[in-house]
Structures are given as structure tokens and as C-alpha cells.
C-alpha positions as CSV (number, residue, x, y, z in Angstrom):
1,X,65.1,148.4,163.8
2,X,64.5,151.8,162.6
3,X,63.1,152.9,159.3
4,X,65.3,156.0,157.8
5,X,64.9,158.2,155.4
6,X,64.9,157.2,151.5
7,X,68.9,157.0,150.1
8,X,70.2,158.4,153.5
9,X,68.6,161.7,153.3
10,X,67.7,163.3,156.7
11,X,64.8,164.8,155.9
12,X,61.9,165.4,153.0
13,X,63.1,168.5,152.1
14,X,66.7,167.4,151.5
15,X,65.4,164.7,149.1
16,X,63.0,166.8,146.7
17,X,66.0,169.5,146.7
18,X,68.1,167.0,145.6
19,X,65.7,165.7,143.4
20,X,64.7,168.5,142.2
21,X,61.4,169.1,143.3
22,X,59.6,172.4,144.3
23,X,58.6,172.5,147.9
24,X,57.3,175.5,147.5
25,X,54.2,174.4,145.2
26,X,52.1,170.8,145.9
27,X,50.8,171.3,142.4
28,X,52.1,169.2,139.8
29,X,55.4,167.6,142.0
30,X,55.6,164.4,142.0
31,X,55.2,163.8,145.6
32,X,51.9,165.7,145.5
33,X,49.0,163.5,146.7
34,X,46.4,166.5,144.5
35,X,45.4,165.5,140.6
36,X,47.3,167.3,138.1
37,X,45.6,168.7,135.0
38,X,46.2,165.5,133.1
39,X,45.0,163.2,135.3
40,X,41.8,165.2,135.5
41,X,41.4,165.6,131.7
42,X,42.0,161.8,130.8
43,X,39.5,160.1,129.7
44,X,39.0,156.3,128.9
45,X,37.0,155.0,126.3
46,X,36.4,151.3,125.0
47,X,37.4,150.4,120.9
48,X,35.6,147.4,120.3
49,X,32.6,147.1,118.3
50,X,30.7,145.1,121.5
51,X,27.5,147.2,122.5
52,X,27.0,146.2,126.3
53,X,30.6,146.9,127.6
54,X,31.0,150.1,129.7
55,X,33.1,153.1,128.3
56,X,31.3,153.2,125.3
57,X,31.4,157.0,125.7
58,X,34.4,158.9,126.6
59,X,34.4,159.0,130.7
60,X,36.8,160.5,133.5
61,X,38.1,157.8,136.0
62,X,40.6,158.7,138.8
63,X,43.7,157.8,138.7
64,X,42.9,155.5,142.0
65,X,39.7,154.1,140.7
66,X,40.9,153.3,137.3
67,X,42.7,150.0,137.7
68,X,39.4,148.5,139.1
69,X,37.3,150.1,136.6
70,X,39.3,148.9,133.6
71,X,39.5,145.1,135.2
72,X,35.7,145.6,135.4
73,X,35.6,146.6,131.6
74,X,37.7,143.7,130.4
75,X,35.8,141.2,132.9
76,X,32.8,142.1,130.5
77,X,34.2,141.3,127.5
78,X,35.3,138.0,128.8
79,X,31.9,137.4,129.6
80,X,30.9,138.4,126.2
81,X,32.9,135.6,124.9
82,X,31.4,132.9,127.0
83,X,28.3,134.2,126.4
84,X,28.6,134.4,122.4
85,X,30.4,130.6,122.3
86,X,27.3,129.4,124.4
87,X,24.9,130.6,122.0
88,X,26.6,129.6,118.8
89,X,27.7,125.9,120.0
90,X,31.5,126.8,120.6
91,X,33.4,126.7,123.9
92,X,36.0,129.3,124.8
93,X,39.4,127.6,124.5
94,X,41.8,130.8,125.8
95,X,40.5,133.9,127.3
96,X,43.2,136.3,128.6
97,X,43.4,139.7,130.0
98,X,46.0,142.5,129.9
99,X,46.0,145.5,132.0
100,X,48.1,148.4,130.8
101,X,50.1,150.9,133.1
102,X,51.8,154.2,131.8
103,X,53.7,157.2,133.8
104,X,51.8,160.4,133.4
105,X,54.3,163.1,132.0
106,X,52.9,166.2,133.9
107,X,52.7,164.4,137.8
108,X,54.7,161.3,137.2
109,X,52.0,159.1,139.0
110,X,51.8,155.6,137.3
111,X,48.3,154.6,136.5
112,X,46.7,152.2,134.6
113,X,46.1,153.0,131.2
114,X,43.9,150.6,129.7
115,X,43.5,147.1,128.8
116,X,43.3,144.4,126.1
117,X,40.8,141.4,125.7
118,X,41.9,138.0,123.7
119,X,39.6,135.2,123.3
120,X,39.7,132.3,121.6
121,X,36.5,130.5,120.4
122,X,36.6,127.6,118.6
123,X,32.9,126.5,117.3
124,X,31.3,122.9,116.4
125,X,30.0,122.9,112.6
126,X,29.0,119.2,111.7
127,X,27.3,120.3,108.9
128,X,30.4,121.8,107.3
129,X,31.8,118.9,104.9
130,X,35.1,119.9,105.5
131,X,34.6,119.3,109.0
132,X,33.2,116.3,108.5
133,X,36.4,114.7,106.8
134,X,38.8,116.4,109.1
135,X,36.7,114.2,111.9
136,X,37.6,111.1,109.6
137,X,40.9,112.0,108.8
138,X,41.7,112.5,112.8
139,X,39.6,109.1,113.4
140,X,41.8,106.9,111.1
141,X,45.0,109.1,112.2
142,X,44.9,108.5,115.9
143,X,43.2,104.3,115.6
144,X,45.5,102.6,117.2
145,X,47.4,105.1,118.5
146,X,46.6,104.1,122.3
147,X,46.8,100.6,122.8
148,X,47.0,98.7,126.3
149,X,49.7,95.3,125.9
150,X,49.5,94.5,129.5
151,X,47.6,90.9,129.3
């Protein structure tokens, strides 16, 4: 089995034509493997108000290196979270990750364009009153609720 050319062209150039790219500049087509100008202007930079995450300042990544970079980036904030429910008697009941892709208008390379942390933390106060009579409330609520008839 041979492997043909994309949509039953016969050759590169007879695709980009038809596609309308320039073969007579790499710059900027879409089948360039070089950065264009807005890939080597973007910049990533983090919006949360954690201290101790990375992209704190505005930096570059390439286009290649970004999709590790911002898995990296969201990895700490997940951390974050287990380490903040830890220290405040809580435990992390969701924690969830998105990673972001967008198509850059200038090259038309897809990249990933950032990401989005959600955690959940749900934390123990037995001091609270109100917790305490929610823990009653539950109590006489679910007595019973199990019982075994095999005898």
C-alpha cells in the first residue's frame, strides 16, 4: 500500500496553489515549519492571586514547548489545593484541569493557549454550631436507613 498525496494532488506545489499558499515565501504560510511574528510575540501569563505558580510575569513559550509548560502550570495549582486542604483540615473532593487550544491567525498553527484550574475543597469545622446540627440532622435522617433482614 502506497501513501499519496493529500486530496489526490500530485505534488506539494499543486496543493498550496490550490490552496492558496505562496511557495515563493516560507514566512508566514501555513505549511512553514519557521515562527511567525505572533508566535514569537505571545506571551503567557498566570491570573490567579496564588504566589508560587510559575508565569507570574509575562514569559515567551514556544509554540512546541507550550502545551507542557501550561500542564506544568496547572499541575501547580492542583498541588496548591491539596496542599492548602491539608493544612486547614479539608480534603479535596474534585480537582480538574483544562487545557485550552486556539489557531493563530497570522501562521494558522494550533497551539495551546492556556489553561483553567477547578478545585473543590470541602473543610471539617466541628466547632461551627451549624455544623454541628447538620451532623444530627444527617444522624437521625439516615438511622435506619441500612438494615440487614437476613436472620
Amino acid at each position: 500500500m502506497a501513501i499519496g498525496a493529500i486530496g489526490g494532488y500530485n505534488n506539494y506545489d499543486e496543493y498550496n496553489n490550490y490552496y492558496g499558499y505562496d511557495n515563493e515565501n516560507d514566512n508566514g504560510r501555513k505549511s512553514s515549519p519557521q515562527e511567525c511574528e505572533t508566535c514569537k510575540n505571545r506571551k503567557y501569563v498566570d491570573g490567579s492571586d496564588e504566589v508560587d505558580v510559575s508565569f507570574k510575569s509575562p514569559s515567551h513559550v514556544s509554540p512546541d514547548a507550550a502545551a507542557s509548560a501550561v500542564r506544568a502550570h496547572e499541575g501547580m495549582h492542583v498541588s496548591n489545593a491539596y496542599d492548602k486542604a491539608a493544612q486547614d483540615n479539608g480534603k479535596v473532593i474534585n480537582a480538574s484541569v483544562s487545557i485550552h487550544t486556539a489557531v493563530c491567525p497570522e501562521c494558522g498553527r494550533t497551539y495551546v493557549s492556556g489553561g483553567t484550574t477547578h478545585t473543590q475543597i470541602k473543610y471539617y469545622n466541628e466547632s461551627n454550631p451549624y455544623q454541628k446540627e447538620l451532623k444530627s440532622s444527617d444522624a437521625s435522617k439516615y438511622r435506619g436507613a441500612n438494615v440487614d433482614l437476613s436472620a
